[in-house]
LUMTOR-312660 format. One record per atom (N, C-alpha, C, CB): residue in one letter; chain; atom name; z, y, x. Coordinates in steps of 0.02 Angstrom, whole numbers, plus 32768, in hexadecimal, padded with zeros to 4 digits. Atoms other than C-alpha are relative to their C-alpha. Glycine has a CB too. Layout:
BEGIN
+------+-------+------+------+------+------+
! rest ! kette ! atom !   c3 !   c2 !   c1 !
+------+-------+------+------+------+------+
!    a !     A !   CA !    Z !    Y !    X !
...
+------+-------+------+------+------+------+
! end
This chain:
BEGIN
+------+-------+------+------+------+------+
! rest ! kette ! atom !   c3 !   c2 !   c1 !
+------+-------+------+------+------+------+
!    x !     A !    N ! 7FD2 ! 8032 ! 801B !
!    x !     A !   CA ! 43F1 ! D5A0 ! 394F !
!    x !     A !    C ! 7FEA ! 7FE9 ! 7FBB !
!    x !     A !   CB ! 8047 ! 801D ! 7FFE !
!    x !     A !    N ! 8029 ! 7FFB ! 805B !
!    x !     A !   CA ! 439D ! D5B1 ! 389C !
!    x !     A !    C ! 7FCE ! 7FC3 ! 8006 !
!    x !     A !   CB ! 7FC4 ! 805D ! 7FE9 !
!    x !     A !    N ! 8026 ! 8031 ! 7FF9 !
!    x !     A !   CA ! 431D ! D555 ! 38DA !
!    x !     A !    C ! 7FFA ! 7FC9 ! 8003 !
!    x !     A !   CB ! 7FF1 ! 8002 ! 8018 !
!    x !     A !    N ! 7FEA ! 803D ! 7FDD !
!    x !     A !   CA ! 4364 ! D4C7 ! 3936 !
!    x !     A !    C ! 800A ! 7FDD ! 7FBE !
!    x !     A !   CB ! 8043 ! 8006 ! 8036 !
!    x !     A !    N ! 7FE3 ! 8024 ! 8054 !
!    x !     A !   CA ! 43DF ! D4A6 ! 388D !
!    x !     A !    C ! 7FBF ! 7FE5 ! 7FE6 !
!    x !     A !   CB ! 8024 ! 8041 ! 7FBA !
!    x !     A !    N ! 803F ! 7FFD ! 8038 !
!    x !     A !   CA ! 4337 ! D4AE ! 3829 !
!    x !     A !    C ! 7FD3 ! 7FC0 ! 8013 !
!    x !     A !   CB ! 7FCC ! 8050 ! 8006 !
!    x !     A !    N ! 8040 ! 8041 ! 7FE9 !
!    x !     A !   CA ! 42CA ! D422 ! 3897 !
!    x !     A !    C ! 8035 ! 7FC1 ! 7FFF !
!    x !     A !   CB ! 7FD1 ! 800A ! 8067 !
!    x !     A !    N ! 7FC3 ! 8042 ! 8003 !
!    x !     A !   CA ! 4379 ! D3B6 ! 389B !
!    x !     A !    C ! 8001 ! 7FFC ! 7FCC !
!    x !     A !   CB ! 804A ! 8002 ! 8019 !
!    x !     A !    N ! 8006 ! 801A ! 8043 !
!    x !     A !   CA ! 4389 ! D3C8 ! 37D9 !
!    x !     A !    C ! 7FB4 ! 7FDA ! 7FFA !
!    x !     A !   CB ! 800A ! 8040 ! 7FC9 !
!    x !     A !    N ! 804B ! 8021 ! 800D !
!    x !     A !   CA ! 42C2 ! D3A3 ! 37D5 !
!    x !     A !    C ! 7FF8 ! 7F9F ! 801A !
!    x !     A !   CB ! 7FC1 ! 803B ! 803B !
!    x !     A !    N ! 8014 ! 8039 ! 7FE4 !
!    x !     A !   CA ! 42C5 ! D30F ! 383C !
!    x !     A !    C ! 803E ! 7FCB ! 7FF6 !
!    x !     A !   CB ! 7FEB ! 800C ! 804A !
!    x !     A !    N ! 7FCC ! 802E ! 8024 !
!    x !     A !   CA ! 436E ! D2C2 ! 37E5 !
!    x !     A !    C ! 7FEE ! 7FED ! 7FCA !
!    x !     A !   CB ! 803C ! 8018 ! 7FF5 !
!    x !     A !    N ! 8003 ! 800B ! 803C !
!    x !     A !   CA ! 432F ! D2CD ! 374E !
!    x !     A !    C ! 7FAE ! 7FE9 ! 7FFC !
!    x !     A !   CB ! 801C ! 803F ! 7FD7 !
!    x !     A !    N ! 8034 ! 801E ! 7FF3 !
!    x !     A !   CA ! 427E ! D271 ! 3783 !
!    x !     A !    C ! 801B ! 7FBF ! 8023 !
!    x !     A !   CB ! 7FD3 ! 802C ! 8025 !
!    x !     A !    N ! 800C ! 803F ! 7FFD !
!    x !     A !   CA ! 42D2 ! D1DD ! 37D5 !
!    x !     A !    C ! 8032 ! 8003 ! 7FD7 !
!    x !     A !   CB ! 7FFD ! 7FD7 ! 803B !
!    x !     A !    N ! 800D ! 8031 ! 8047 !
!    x !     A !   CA ! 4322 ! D1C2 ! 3736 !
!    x !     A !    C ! 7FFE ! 7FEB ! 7FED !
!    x !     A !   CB ! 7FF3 ! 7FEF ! 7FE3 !
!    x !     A !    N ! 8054 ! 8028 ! 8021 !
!    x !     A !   CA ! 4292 ! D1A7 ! 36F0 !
!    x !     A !    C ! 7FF6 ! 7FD2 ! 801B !
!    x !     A !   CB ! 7FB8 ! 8021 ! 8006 !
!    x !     A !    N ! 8011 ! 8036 ! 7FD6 !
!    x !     A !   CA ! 426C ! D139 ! 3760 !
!    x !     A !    C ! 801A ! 7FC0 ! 7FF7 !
!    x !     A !   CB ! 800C ! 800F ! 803A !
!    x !     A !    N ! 7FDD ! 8043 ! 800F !
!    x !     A !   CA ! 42E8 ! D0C2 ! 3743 !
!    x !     A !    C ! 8026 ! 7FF1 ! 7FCD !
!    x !     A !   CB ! 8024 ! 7FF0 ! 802B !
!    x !     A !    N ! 7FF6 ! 7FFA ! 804D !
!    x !     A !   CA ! 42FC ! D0CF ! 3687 !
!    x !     A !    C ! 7FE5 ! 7FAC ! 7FF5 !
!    x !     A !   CB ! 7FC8 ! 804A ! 7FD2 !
!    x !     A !    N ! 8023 ! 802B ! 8020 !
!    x !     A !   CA ! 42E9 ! D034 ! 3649 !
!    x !     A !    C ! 7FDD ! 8001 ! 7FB3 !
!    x !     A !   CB ! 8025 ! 7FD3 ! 8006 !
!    x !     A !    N ! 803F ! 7FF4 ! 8033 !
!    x !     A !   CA ! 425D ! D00B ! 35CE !
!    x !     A !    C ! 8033 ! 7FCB ! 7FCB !
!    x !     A !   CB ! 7F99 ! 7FDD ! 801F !
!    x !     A !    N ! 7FDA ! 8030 ! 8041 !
!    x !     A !   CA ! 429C ! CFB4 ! 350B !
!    x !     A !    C ! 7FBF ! 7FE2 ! 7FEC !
!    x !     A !   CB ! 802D ! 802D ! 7FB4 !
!    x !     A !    N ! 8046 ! 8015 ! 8001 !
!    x !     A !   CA ! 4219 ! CF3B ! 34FA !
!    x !     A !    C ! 801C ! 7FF3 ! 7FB0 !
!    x !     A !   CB ! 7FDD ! 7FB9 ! 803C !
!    x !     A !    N ! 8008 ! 7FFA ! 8055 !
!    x !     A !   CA ! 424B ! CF43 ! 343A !
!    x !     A !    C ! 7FF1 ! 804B ! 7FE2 !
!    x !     A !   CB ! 804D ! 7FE7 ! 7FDA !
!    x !     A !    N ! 8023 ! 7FB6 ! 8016 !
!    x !     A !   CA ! 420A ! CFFF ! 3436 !
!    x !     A !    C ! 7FE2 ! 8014 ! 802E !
!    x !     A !   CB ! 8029 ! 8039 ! 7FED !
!    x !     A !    N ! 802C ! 7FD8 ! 7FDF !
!    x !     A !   CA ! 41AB ! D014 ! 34BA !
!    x !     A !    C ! 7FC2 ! 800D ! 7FFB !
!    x !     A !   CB ! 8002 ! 7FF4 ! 802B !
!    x !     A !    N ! 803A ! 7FFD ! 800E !
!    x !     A !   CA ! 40FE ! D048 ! 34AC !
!    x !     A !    C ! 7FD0 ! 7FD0 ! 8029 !
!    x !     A !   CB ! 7FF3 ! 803F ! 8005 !
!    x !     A !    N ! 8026 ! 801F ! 7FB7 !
!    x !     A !   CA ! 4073 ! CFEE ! 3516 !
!    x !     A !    C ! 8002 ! 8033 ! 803D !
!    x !     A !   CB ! 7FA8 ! 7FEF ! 7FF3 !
!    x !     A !    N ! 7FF7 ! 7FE4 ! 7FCD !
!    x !     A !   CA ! 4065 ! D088 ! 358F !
!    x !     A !    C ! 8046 ! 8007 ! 802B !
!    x !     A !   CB ! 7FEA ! 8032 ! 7FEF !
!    x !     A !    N ! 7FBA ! 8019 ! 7FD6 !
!    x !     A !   CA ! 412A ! D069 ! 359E !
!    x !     A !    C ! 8009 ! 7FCA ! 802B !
!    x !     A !   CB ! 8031 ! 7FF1 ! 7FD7 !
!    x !     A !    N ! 8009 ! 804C ! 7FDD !
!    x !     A !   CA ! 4120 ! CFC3 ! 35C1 !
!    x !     A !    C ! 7FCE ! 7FF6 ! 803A !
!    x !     A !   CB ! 7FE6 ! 7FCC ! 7FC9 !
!    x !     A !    N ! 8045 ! 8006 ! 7FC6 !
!    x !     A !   CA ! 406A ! CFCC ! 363E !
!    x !     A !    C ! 803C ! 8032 ! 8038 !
!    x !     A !   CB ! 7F93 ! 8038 ! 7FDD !
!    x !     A !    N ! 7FC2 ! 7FC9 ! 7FBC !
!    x !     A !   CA ! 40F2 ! D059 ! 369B !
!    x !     A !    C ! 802D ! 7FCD ! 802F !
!    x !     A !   CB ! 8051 ! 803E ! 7FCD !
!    x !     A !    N ! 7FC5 ! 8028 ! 7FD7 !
!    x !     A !   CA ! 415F ! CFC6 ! 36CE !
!    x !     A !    C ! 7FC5 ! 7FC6 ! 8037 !
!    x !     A !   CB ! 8045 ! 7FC7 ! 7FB6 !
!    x !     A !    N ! 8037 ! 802B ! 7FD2 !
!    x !     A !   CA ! 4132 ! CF65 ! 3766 !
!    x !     A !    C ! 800C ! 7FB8 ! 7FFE !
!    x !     A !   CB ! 8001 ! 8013 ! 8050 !
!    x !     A !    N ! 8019 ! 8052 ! 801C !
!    x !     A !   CA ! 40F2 ! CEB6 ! 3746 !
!    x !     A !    C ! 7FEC ! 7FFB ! 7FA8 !
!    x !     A !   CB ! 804F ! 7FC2 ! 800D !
!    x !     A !    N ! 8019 ! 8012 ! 8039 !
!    x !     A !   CA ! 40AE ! CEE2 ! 3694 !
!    x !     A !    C ! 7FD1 ! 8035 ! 8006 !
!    x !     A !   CB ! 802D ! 7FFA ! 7FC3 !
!    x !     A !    N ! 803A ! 7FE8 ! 800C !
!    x !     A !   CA ! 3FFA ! CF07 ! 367D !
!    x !     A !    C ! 7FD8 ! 801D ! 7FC9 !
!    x !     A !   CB ! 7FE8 ! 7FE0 ! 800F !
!    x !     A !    N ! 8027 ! 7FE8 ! 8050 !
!    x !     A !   CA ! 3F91 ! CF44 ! 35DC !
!    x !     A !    C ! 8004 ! 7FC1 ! 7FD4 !
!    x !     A !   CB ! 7FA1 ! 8017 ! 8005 !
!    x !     A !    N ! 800F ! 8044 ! 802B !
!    x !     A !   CA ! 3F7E ! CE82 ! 35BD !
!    x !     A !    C ! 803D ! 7FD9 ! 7FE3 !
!    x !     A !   CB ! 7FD8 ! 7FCA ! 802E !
!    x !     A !    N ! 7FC6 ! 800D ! 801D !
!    x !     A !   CA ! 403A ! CE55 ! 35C1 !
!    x !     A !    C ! 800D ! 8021 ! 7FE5 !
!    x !     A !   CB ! 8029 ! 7FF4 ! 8016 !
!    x !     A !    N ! 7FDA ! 7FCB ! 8019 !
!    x !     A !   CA ! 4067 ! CEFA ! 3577 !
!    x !     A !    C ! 7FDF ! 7FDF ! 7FA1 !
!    x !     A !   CB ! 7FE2 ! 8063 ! 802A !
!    x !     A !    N ! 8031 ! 8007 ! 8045 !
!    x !     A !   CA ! 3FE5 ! CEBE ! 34DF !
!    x !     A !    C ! 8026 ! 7FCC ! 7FDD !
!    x !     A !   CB ! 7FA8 ! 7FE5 ! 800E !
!    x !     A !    N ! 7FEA ! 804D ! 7FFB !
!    x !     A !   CA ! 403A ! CE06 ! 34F0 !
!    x !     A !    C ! 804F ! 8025 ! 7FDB !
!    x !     A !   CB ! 8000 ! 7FCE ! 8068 !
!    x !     A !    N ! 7FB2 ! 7FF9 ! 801D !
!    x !     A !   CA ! 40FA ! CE59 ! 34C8 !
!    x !     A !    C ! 8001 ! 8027 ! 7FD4 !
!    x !     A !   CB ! 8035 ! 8016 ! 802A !
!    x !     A !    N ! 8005 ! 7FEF ! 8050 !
!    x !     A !   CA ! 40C2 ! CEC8 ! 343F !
!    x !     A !    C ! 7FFB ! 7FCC ! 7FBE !
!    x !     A !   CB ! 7FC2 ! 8028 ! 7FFA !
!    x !     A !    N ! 8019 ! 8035 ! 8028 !
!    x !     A !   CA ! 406D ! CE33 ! 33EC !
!    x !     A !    C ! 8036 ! 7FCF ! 7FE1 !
!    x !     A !   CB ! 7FD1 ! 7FDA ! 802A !
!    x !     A !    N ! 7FC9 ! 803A ! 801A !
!    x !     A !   CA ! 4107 ! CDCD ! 33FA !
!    x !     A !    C ! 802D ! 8019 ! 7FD1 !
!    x !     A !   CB ! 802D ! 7FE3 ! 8038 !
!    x !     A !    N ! 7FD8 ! 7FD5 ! 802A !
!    x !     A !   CA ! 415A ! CE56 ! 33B2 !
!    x !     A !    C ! 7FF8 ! 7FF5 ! 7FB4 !
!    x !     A !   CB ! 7FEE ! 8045 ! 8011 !
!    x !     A !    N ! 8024 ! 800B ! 803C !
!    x !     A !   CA ! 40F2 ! CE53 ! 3315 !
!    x !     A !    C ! 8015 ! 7FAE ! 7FDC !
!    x !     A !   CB ! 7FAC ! 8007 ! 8016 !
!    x !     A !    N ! 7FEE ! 8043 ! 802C !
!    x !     A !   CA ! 40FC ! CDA5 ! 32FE !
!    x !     A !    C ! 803D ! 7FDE ! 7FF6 !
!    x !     A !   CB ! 7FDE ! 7FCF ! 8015 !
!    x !     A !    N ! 7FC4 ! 802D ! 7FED !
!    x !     A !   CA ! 41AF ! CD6B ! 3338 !
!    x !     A !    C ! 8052 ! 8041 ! 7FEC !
!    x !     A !   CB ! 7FF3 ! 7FE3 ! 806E !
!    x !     A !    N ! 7FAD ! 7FD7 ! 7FF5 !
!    x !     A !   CA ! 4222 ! CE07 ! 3314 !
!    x !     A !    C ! 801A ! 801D ! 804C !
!    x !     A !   CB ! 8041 ! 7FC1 ! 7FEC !
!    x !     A !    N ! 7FD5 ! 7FEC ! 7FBB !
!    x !     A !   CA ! 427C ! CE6A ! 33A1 !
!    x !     A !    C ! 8024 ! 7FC5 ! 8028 !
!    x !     A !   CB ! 803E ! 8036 ! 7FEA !
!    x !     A !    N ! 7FFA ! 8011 ! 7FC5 !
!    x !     A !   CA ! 42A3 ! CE2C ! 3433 !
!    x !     A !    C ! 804D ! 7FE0 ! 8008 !
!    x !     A !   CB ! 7FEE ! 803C ! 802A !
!    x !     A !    N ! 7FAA ! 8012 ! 800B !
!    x !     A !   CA ! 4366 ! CDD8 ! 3439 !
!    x !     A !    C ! 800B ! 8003 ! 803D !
!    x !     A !   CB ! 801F ! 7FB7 ! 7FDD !
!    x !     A !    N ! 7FDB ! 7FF5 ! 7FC5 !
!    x !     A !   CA ! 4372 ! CDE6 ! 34E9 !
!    x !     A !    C ! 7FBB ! 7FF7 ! 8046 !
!    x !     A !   CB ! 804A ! 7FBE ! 8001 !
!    x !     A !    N ! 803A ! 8002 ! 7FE8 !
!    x !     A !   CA ! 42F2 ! CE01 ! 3584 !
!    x !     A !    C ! 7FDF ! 7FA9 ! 8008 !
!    x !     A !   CB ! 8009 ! 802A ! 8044 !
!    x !     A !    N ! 801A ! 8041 ! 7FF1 !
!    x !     A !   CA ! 42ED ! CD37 ! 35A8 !
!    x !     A !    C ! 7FCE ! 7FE2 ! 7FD4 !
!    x !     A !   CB ! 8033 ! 7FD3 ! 8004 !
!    x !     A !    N ! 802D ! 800D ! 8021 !
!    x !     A !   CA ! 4287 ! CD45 ! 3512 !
!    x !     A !    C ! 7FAE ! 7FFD ! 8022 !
!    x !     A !   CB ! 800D ! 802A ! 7FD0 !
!    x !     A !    N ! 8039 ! 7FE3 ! 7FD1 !
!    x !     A !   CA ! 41F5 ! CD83 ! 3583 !
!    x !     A !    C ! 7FD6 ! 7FB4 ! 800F !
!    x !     A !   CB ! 8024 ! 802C ! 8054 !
!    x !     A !    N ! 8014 ! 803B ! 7FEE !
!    x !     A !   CA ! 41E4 ! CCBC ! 35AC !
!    x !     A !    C ! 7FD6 ! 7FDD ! 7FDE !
!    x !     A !   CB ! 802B ! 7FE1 ! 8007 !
!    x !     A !    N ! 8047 ! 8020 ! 802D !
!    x !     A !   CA ! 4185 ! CC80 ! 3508 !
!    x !     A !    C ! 7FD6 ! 8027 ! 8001 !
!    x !     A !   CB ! 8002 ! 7FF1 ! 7FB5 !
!    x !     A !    N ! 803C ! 7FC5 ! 8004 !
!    x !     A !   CA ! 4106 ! CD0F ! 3529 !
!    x !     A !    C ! 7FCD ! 7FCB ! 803B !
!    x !     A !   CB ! 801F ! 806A ! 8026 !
!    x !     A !    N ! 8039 ! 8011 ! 7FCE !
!    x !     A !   CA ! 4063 ! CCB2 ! 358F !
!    x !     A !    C ! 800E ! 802A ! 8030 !
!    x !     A !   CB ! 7FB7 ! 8008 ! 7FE9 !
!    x !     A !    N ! 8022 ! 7FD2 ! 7FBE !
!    x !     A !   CA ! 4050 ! CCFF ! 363A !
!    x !     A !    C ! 8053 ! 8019 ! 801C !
!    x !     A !   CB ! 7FBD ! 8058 ! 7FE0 !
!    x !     A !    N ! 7FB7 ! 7FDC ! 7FDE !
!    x !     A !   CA ! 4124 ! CD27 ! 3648 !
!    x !     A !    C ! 801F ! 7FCC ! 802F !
!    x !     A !   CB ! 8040 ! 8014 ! 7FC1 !
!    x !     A !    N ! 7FDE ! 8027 ! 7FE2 !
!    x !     A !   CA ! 416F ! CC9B ! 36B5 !
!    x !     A !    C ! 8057 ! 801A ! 8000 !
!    x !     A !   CB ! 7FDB ! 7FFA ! 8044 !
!    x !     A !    N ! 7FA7 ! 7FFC ! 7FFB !
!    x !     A !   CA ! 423A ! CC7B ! 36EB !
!    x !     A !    C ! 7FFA ! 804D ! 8044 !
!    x !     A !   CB ! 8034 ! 7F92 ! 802D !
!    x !     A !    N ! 7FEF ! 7FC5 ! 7FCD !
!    x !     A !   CA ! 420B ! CCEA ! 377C !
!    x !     A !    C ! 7FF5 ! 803A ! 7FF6 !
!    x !     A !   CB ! 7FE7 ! 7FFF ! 8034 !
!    x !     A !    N ! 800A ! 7FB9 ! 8028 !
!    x !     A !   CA ! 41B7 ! CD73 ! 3728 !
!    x !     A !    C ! 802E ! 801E ! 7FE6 !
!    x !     A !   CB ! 7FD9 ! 7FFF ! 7FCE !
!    x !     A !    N ! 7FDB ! 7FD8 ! 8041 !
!    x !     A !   CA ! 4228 ! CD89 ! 36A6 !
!    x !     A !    C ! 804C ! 801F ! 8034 !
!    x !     A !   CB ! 801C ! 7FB5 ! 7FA8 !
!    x !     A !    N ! 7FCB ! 7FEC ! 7FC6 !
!    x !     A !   CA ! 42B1 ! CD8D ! 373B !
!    x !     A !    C ! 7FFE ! 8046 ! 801F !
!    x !     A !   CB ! 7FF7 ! 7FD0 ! 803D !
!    x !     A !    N ! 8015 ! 7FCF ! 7FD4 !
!    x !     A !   CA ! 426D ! CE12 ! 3794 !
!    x !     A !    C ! 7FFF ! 8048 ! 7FC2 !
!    x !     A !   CB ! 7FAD ! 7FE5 ! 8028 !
!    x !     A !    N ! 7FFE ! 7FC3 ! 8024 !
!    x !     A !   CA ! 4259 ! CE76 ! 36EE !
!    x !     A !    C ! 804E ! 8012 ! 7FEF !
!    x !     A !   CB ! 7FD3 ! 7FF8 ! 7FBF !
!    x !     A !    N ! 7FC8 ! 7FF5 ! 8012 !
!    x !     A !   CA ! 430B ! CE69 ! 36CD !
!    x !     A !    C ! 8014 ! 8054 ! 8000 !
!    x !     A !   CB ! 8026 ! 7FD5 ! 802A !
!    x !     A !    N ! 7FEC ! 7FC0 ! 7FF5 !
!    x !     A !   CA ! 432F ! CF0F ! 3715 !
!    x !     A !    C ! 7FE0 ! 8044 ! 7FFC !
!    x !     A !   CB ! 8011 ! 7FFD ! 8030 !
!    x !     A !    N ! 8033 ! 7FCD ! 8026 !
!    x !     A !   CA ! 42AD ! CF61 ! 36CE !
!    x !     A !    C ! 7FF2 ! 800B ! 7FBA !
!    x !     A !   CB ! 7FC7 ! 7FF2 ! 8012 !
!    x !     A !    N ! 8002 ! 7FF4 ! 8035 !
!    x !     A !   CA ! 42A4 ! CF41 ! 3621 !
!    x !     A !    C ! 8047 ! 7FF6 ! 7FE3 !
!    x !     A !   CB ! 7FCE ! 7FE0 ! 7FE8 !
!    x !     A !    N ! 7FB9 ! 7FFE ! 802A !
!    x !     A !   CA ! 4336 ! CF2F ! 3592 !
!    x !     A !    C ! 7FED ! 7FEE ! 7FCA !
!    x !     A !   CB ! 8029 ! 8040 ! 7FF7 !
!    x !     A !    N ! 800C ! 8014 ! 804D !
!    x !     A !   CA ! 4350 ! CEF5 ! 34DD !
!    x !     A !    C ! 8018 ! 8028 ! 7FDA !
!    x !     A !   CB ! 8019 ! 7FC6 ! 7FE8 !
!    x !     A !    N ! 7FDB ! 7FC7 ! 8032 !
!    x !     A !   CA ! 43AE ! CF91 ! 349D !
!    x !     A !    C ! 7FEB ! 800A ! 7FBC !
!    x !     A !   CB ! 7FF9 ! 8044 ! 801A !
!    x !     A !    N ! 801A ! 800F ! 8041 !
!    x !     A !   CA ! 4351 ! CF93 ! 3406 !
!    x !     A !    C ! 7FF5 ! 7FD5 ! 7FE3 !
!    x !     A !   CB ! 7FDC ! 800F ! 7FF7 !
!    x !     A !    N ! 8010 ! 8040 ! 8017 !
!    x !     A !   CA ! 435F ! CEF1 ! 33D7 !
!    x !     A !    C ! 8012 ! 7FEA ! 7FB3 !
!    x !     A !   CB ! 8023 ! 7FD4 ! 802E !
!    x !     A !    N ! 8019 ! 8017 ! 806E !
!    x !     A !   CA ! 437B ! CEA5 ! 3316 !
!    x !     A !    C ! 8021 ! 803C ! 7FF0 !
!    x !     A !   CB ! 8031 ! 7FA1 ! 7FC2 !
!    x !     A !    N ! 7FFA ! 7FE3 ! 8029 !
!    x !     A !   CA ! 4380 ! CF2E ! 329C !
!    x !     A !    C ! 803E ! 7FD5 ! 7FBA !
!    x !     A !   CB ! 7FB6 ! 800E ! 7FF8 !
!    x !     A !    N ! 7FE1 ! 8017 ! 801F !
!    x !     A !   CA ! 43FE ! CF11 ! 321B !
!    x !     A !    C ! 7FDC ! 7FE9 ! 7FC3 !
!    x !     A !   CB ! 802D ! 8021 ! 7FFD !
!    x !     A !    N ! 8035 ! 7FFF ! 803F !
!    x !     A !   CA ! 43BB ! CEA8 ! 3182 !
!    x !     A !    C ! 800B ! 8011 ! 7FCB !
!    x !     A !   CB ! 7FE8 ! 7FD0 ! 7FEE !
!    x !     A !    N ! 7FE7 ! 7FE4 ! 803B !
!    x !     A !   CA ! 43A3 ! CEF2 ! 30DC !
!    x !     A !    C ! 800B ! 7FC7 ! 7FCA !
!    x !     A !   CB ! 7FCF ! 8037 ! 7FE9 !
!    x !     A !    N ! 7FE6 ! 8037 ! 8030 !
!    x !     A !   CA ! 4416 ! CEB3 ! 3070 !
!    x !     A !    C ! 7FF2 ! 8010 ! 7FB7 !
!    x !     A !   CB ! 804D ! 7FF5 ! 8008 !
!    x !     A !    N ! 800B ! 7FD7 ! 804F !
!    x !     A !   CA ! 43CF ! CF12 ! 2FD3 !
!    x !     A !    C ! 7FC0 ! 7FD1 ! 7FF0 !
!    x !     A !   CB ! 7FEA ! 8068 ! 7FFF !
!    x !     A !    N ! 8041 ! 8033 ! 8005 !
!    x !     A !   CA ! 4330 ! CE93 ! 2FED !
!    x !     A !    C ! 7FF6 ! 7FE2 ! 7FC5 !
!    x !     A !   CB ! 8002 ! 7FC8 ! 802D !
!    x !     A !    N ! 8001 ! 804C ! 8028 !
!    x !     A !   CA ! 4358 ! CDF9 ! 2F8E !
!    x !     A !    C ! 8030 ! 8006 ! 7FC9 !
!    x !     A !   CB ! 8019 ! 7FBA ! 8032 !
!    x !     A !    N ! 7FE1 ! 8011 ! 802E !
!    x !     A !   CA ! 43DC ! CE2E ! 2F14 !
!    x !     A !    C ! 7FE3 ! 7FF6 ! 7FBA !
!    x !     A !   CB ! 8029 ! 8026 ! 8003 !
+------+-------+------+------+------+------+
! end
């Protein structure tokens, strides 16, 4: 019975994983290459945007990225997320 429990906890807590969605405002590239329909080259492509454009405000962002289309980005819906999206700004900056 020990057992059984033990391969049912094992294999609950592997799909999961599985269907964790990815925060394409913290995910790494090997996070992002994990999801299906993004490769090393898009994964490279949504860091980049990262860098230059700020986090992500919501996945439909995915659309100004080269290589994402309406259908792509569709299909990622349920795979990625924006949970990490704008950081609060510092207001100690500019006084």
């Amino acid at each position: 019975m020990k057992k059984f429990l033990l391969s049912l906890f094992v294999s609950l807590a592997f799909s999961g994983i599985a269907y964790a969605t990815v925060d394409l405002n913290t995910a790494t590239k090997e996070e992002l290459i994990a999801v299906k329909g993004i490769g090393p080259s898009k994964a490279d492509a949504i860091i980049e945007y990262r860098k230059q454009h700020g986090p992500f405000k919501k996945v439909d962002d995915l659309s100004e990225i080269k290589g994402f289309g309406d259908k792509s980005v569709e299909k990622l819906k349920g795979e990625v997320t924006v949970g990490g999206a704008a950081k609060p700004a510092d207001k100690t900056a500019k006084k």
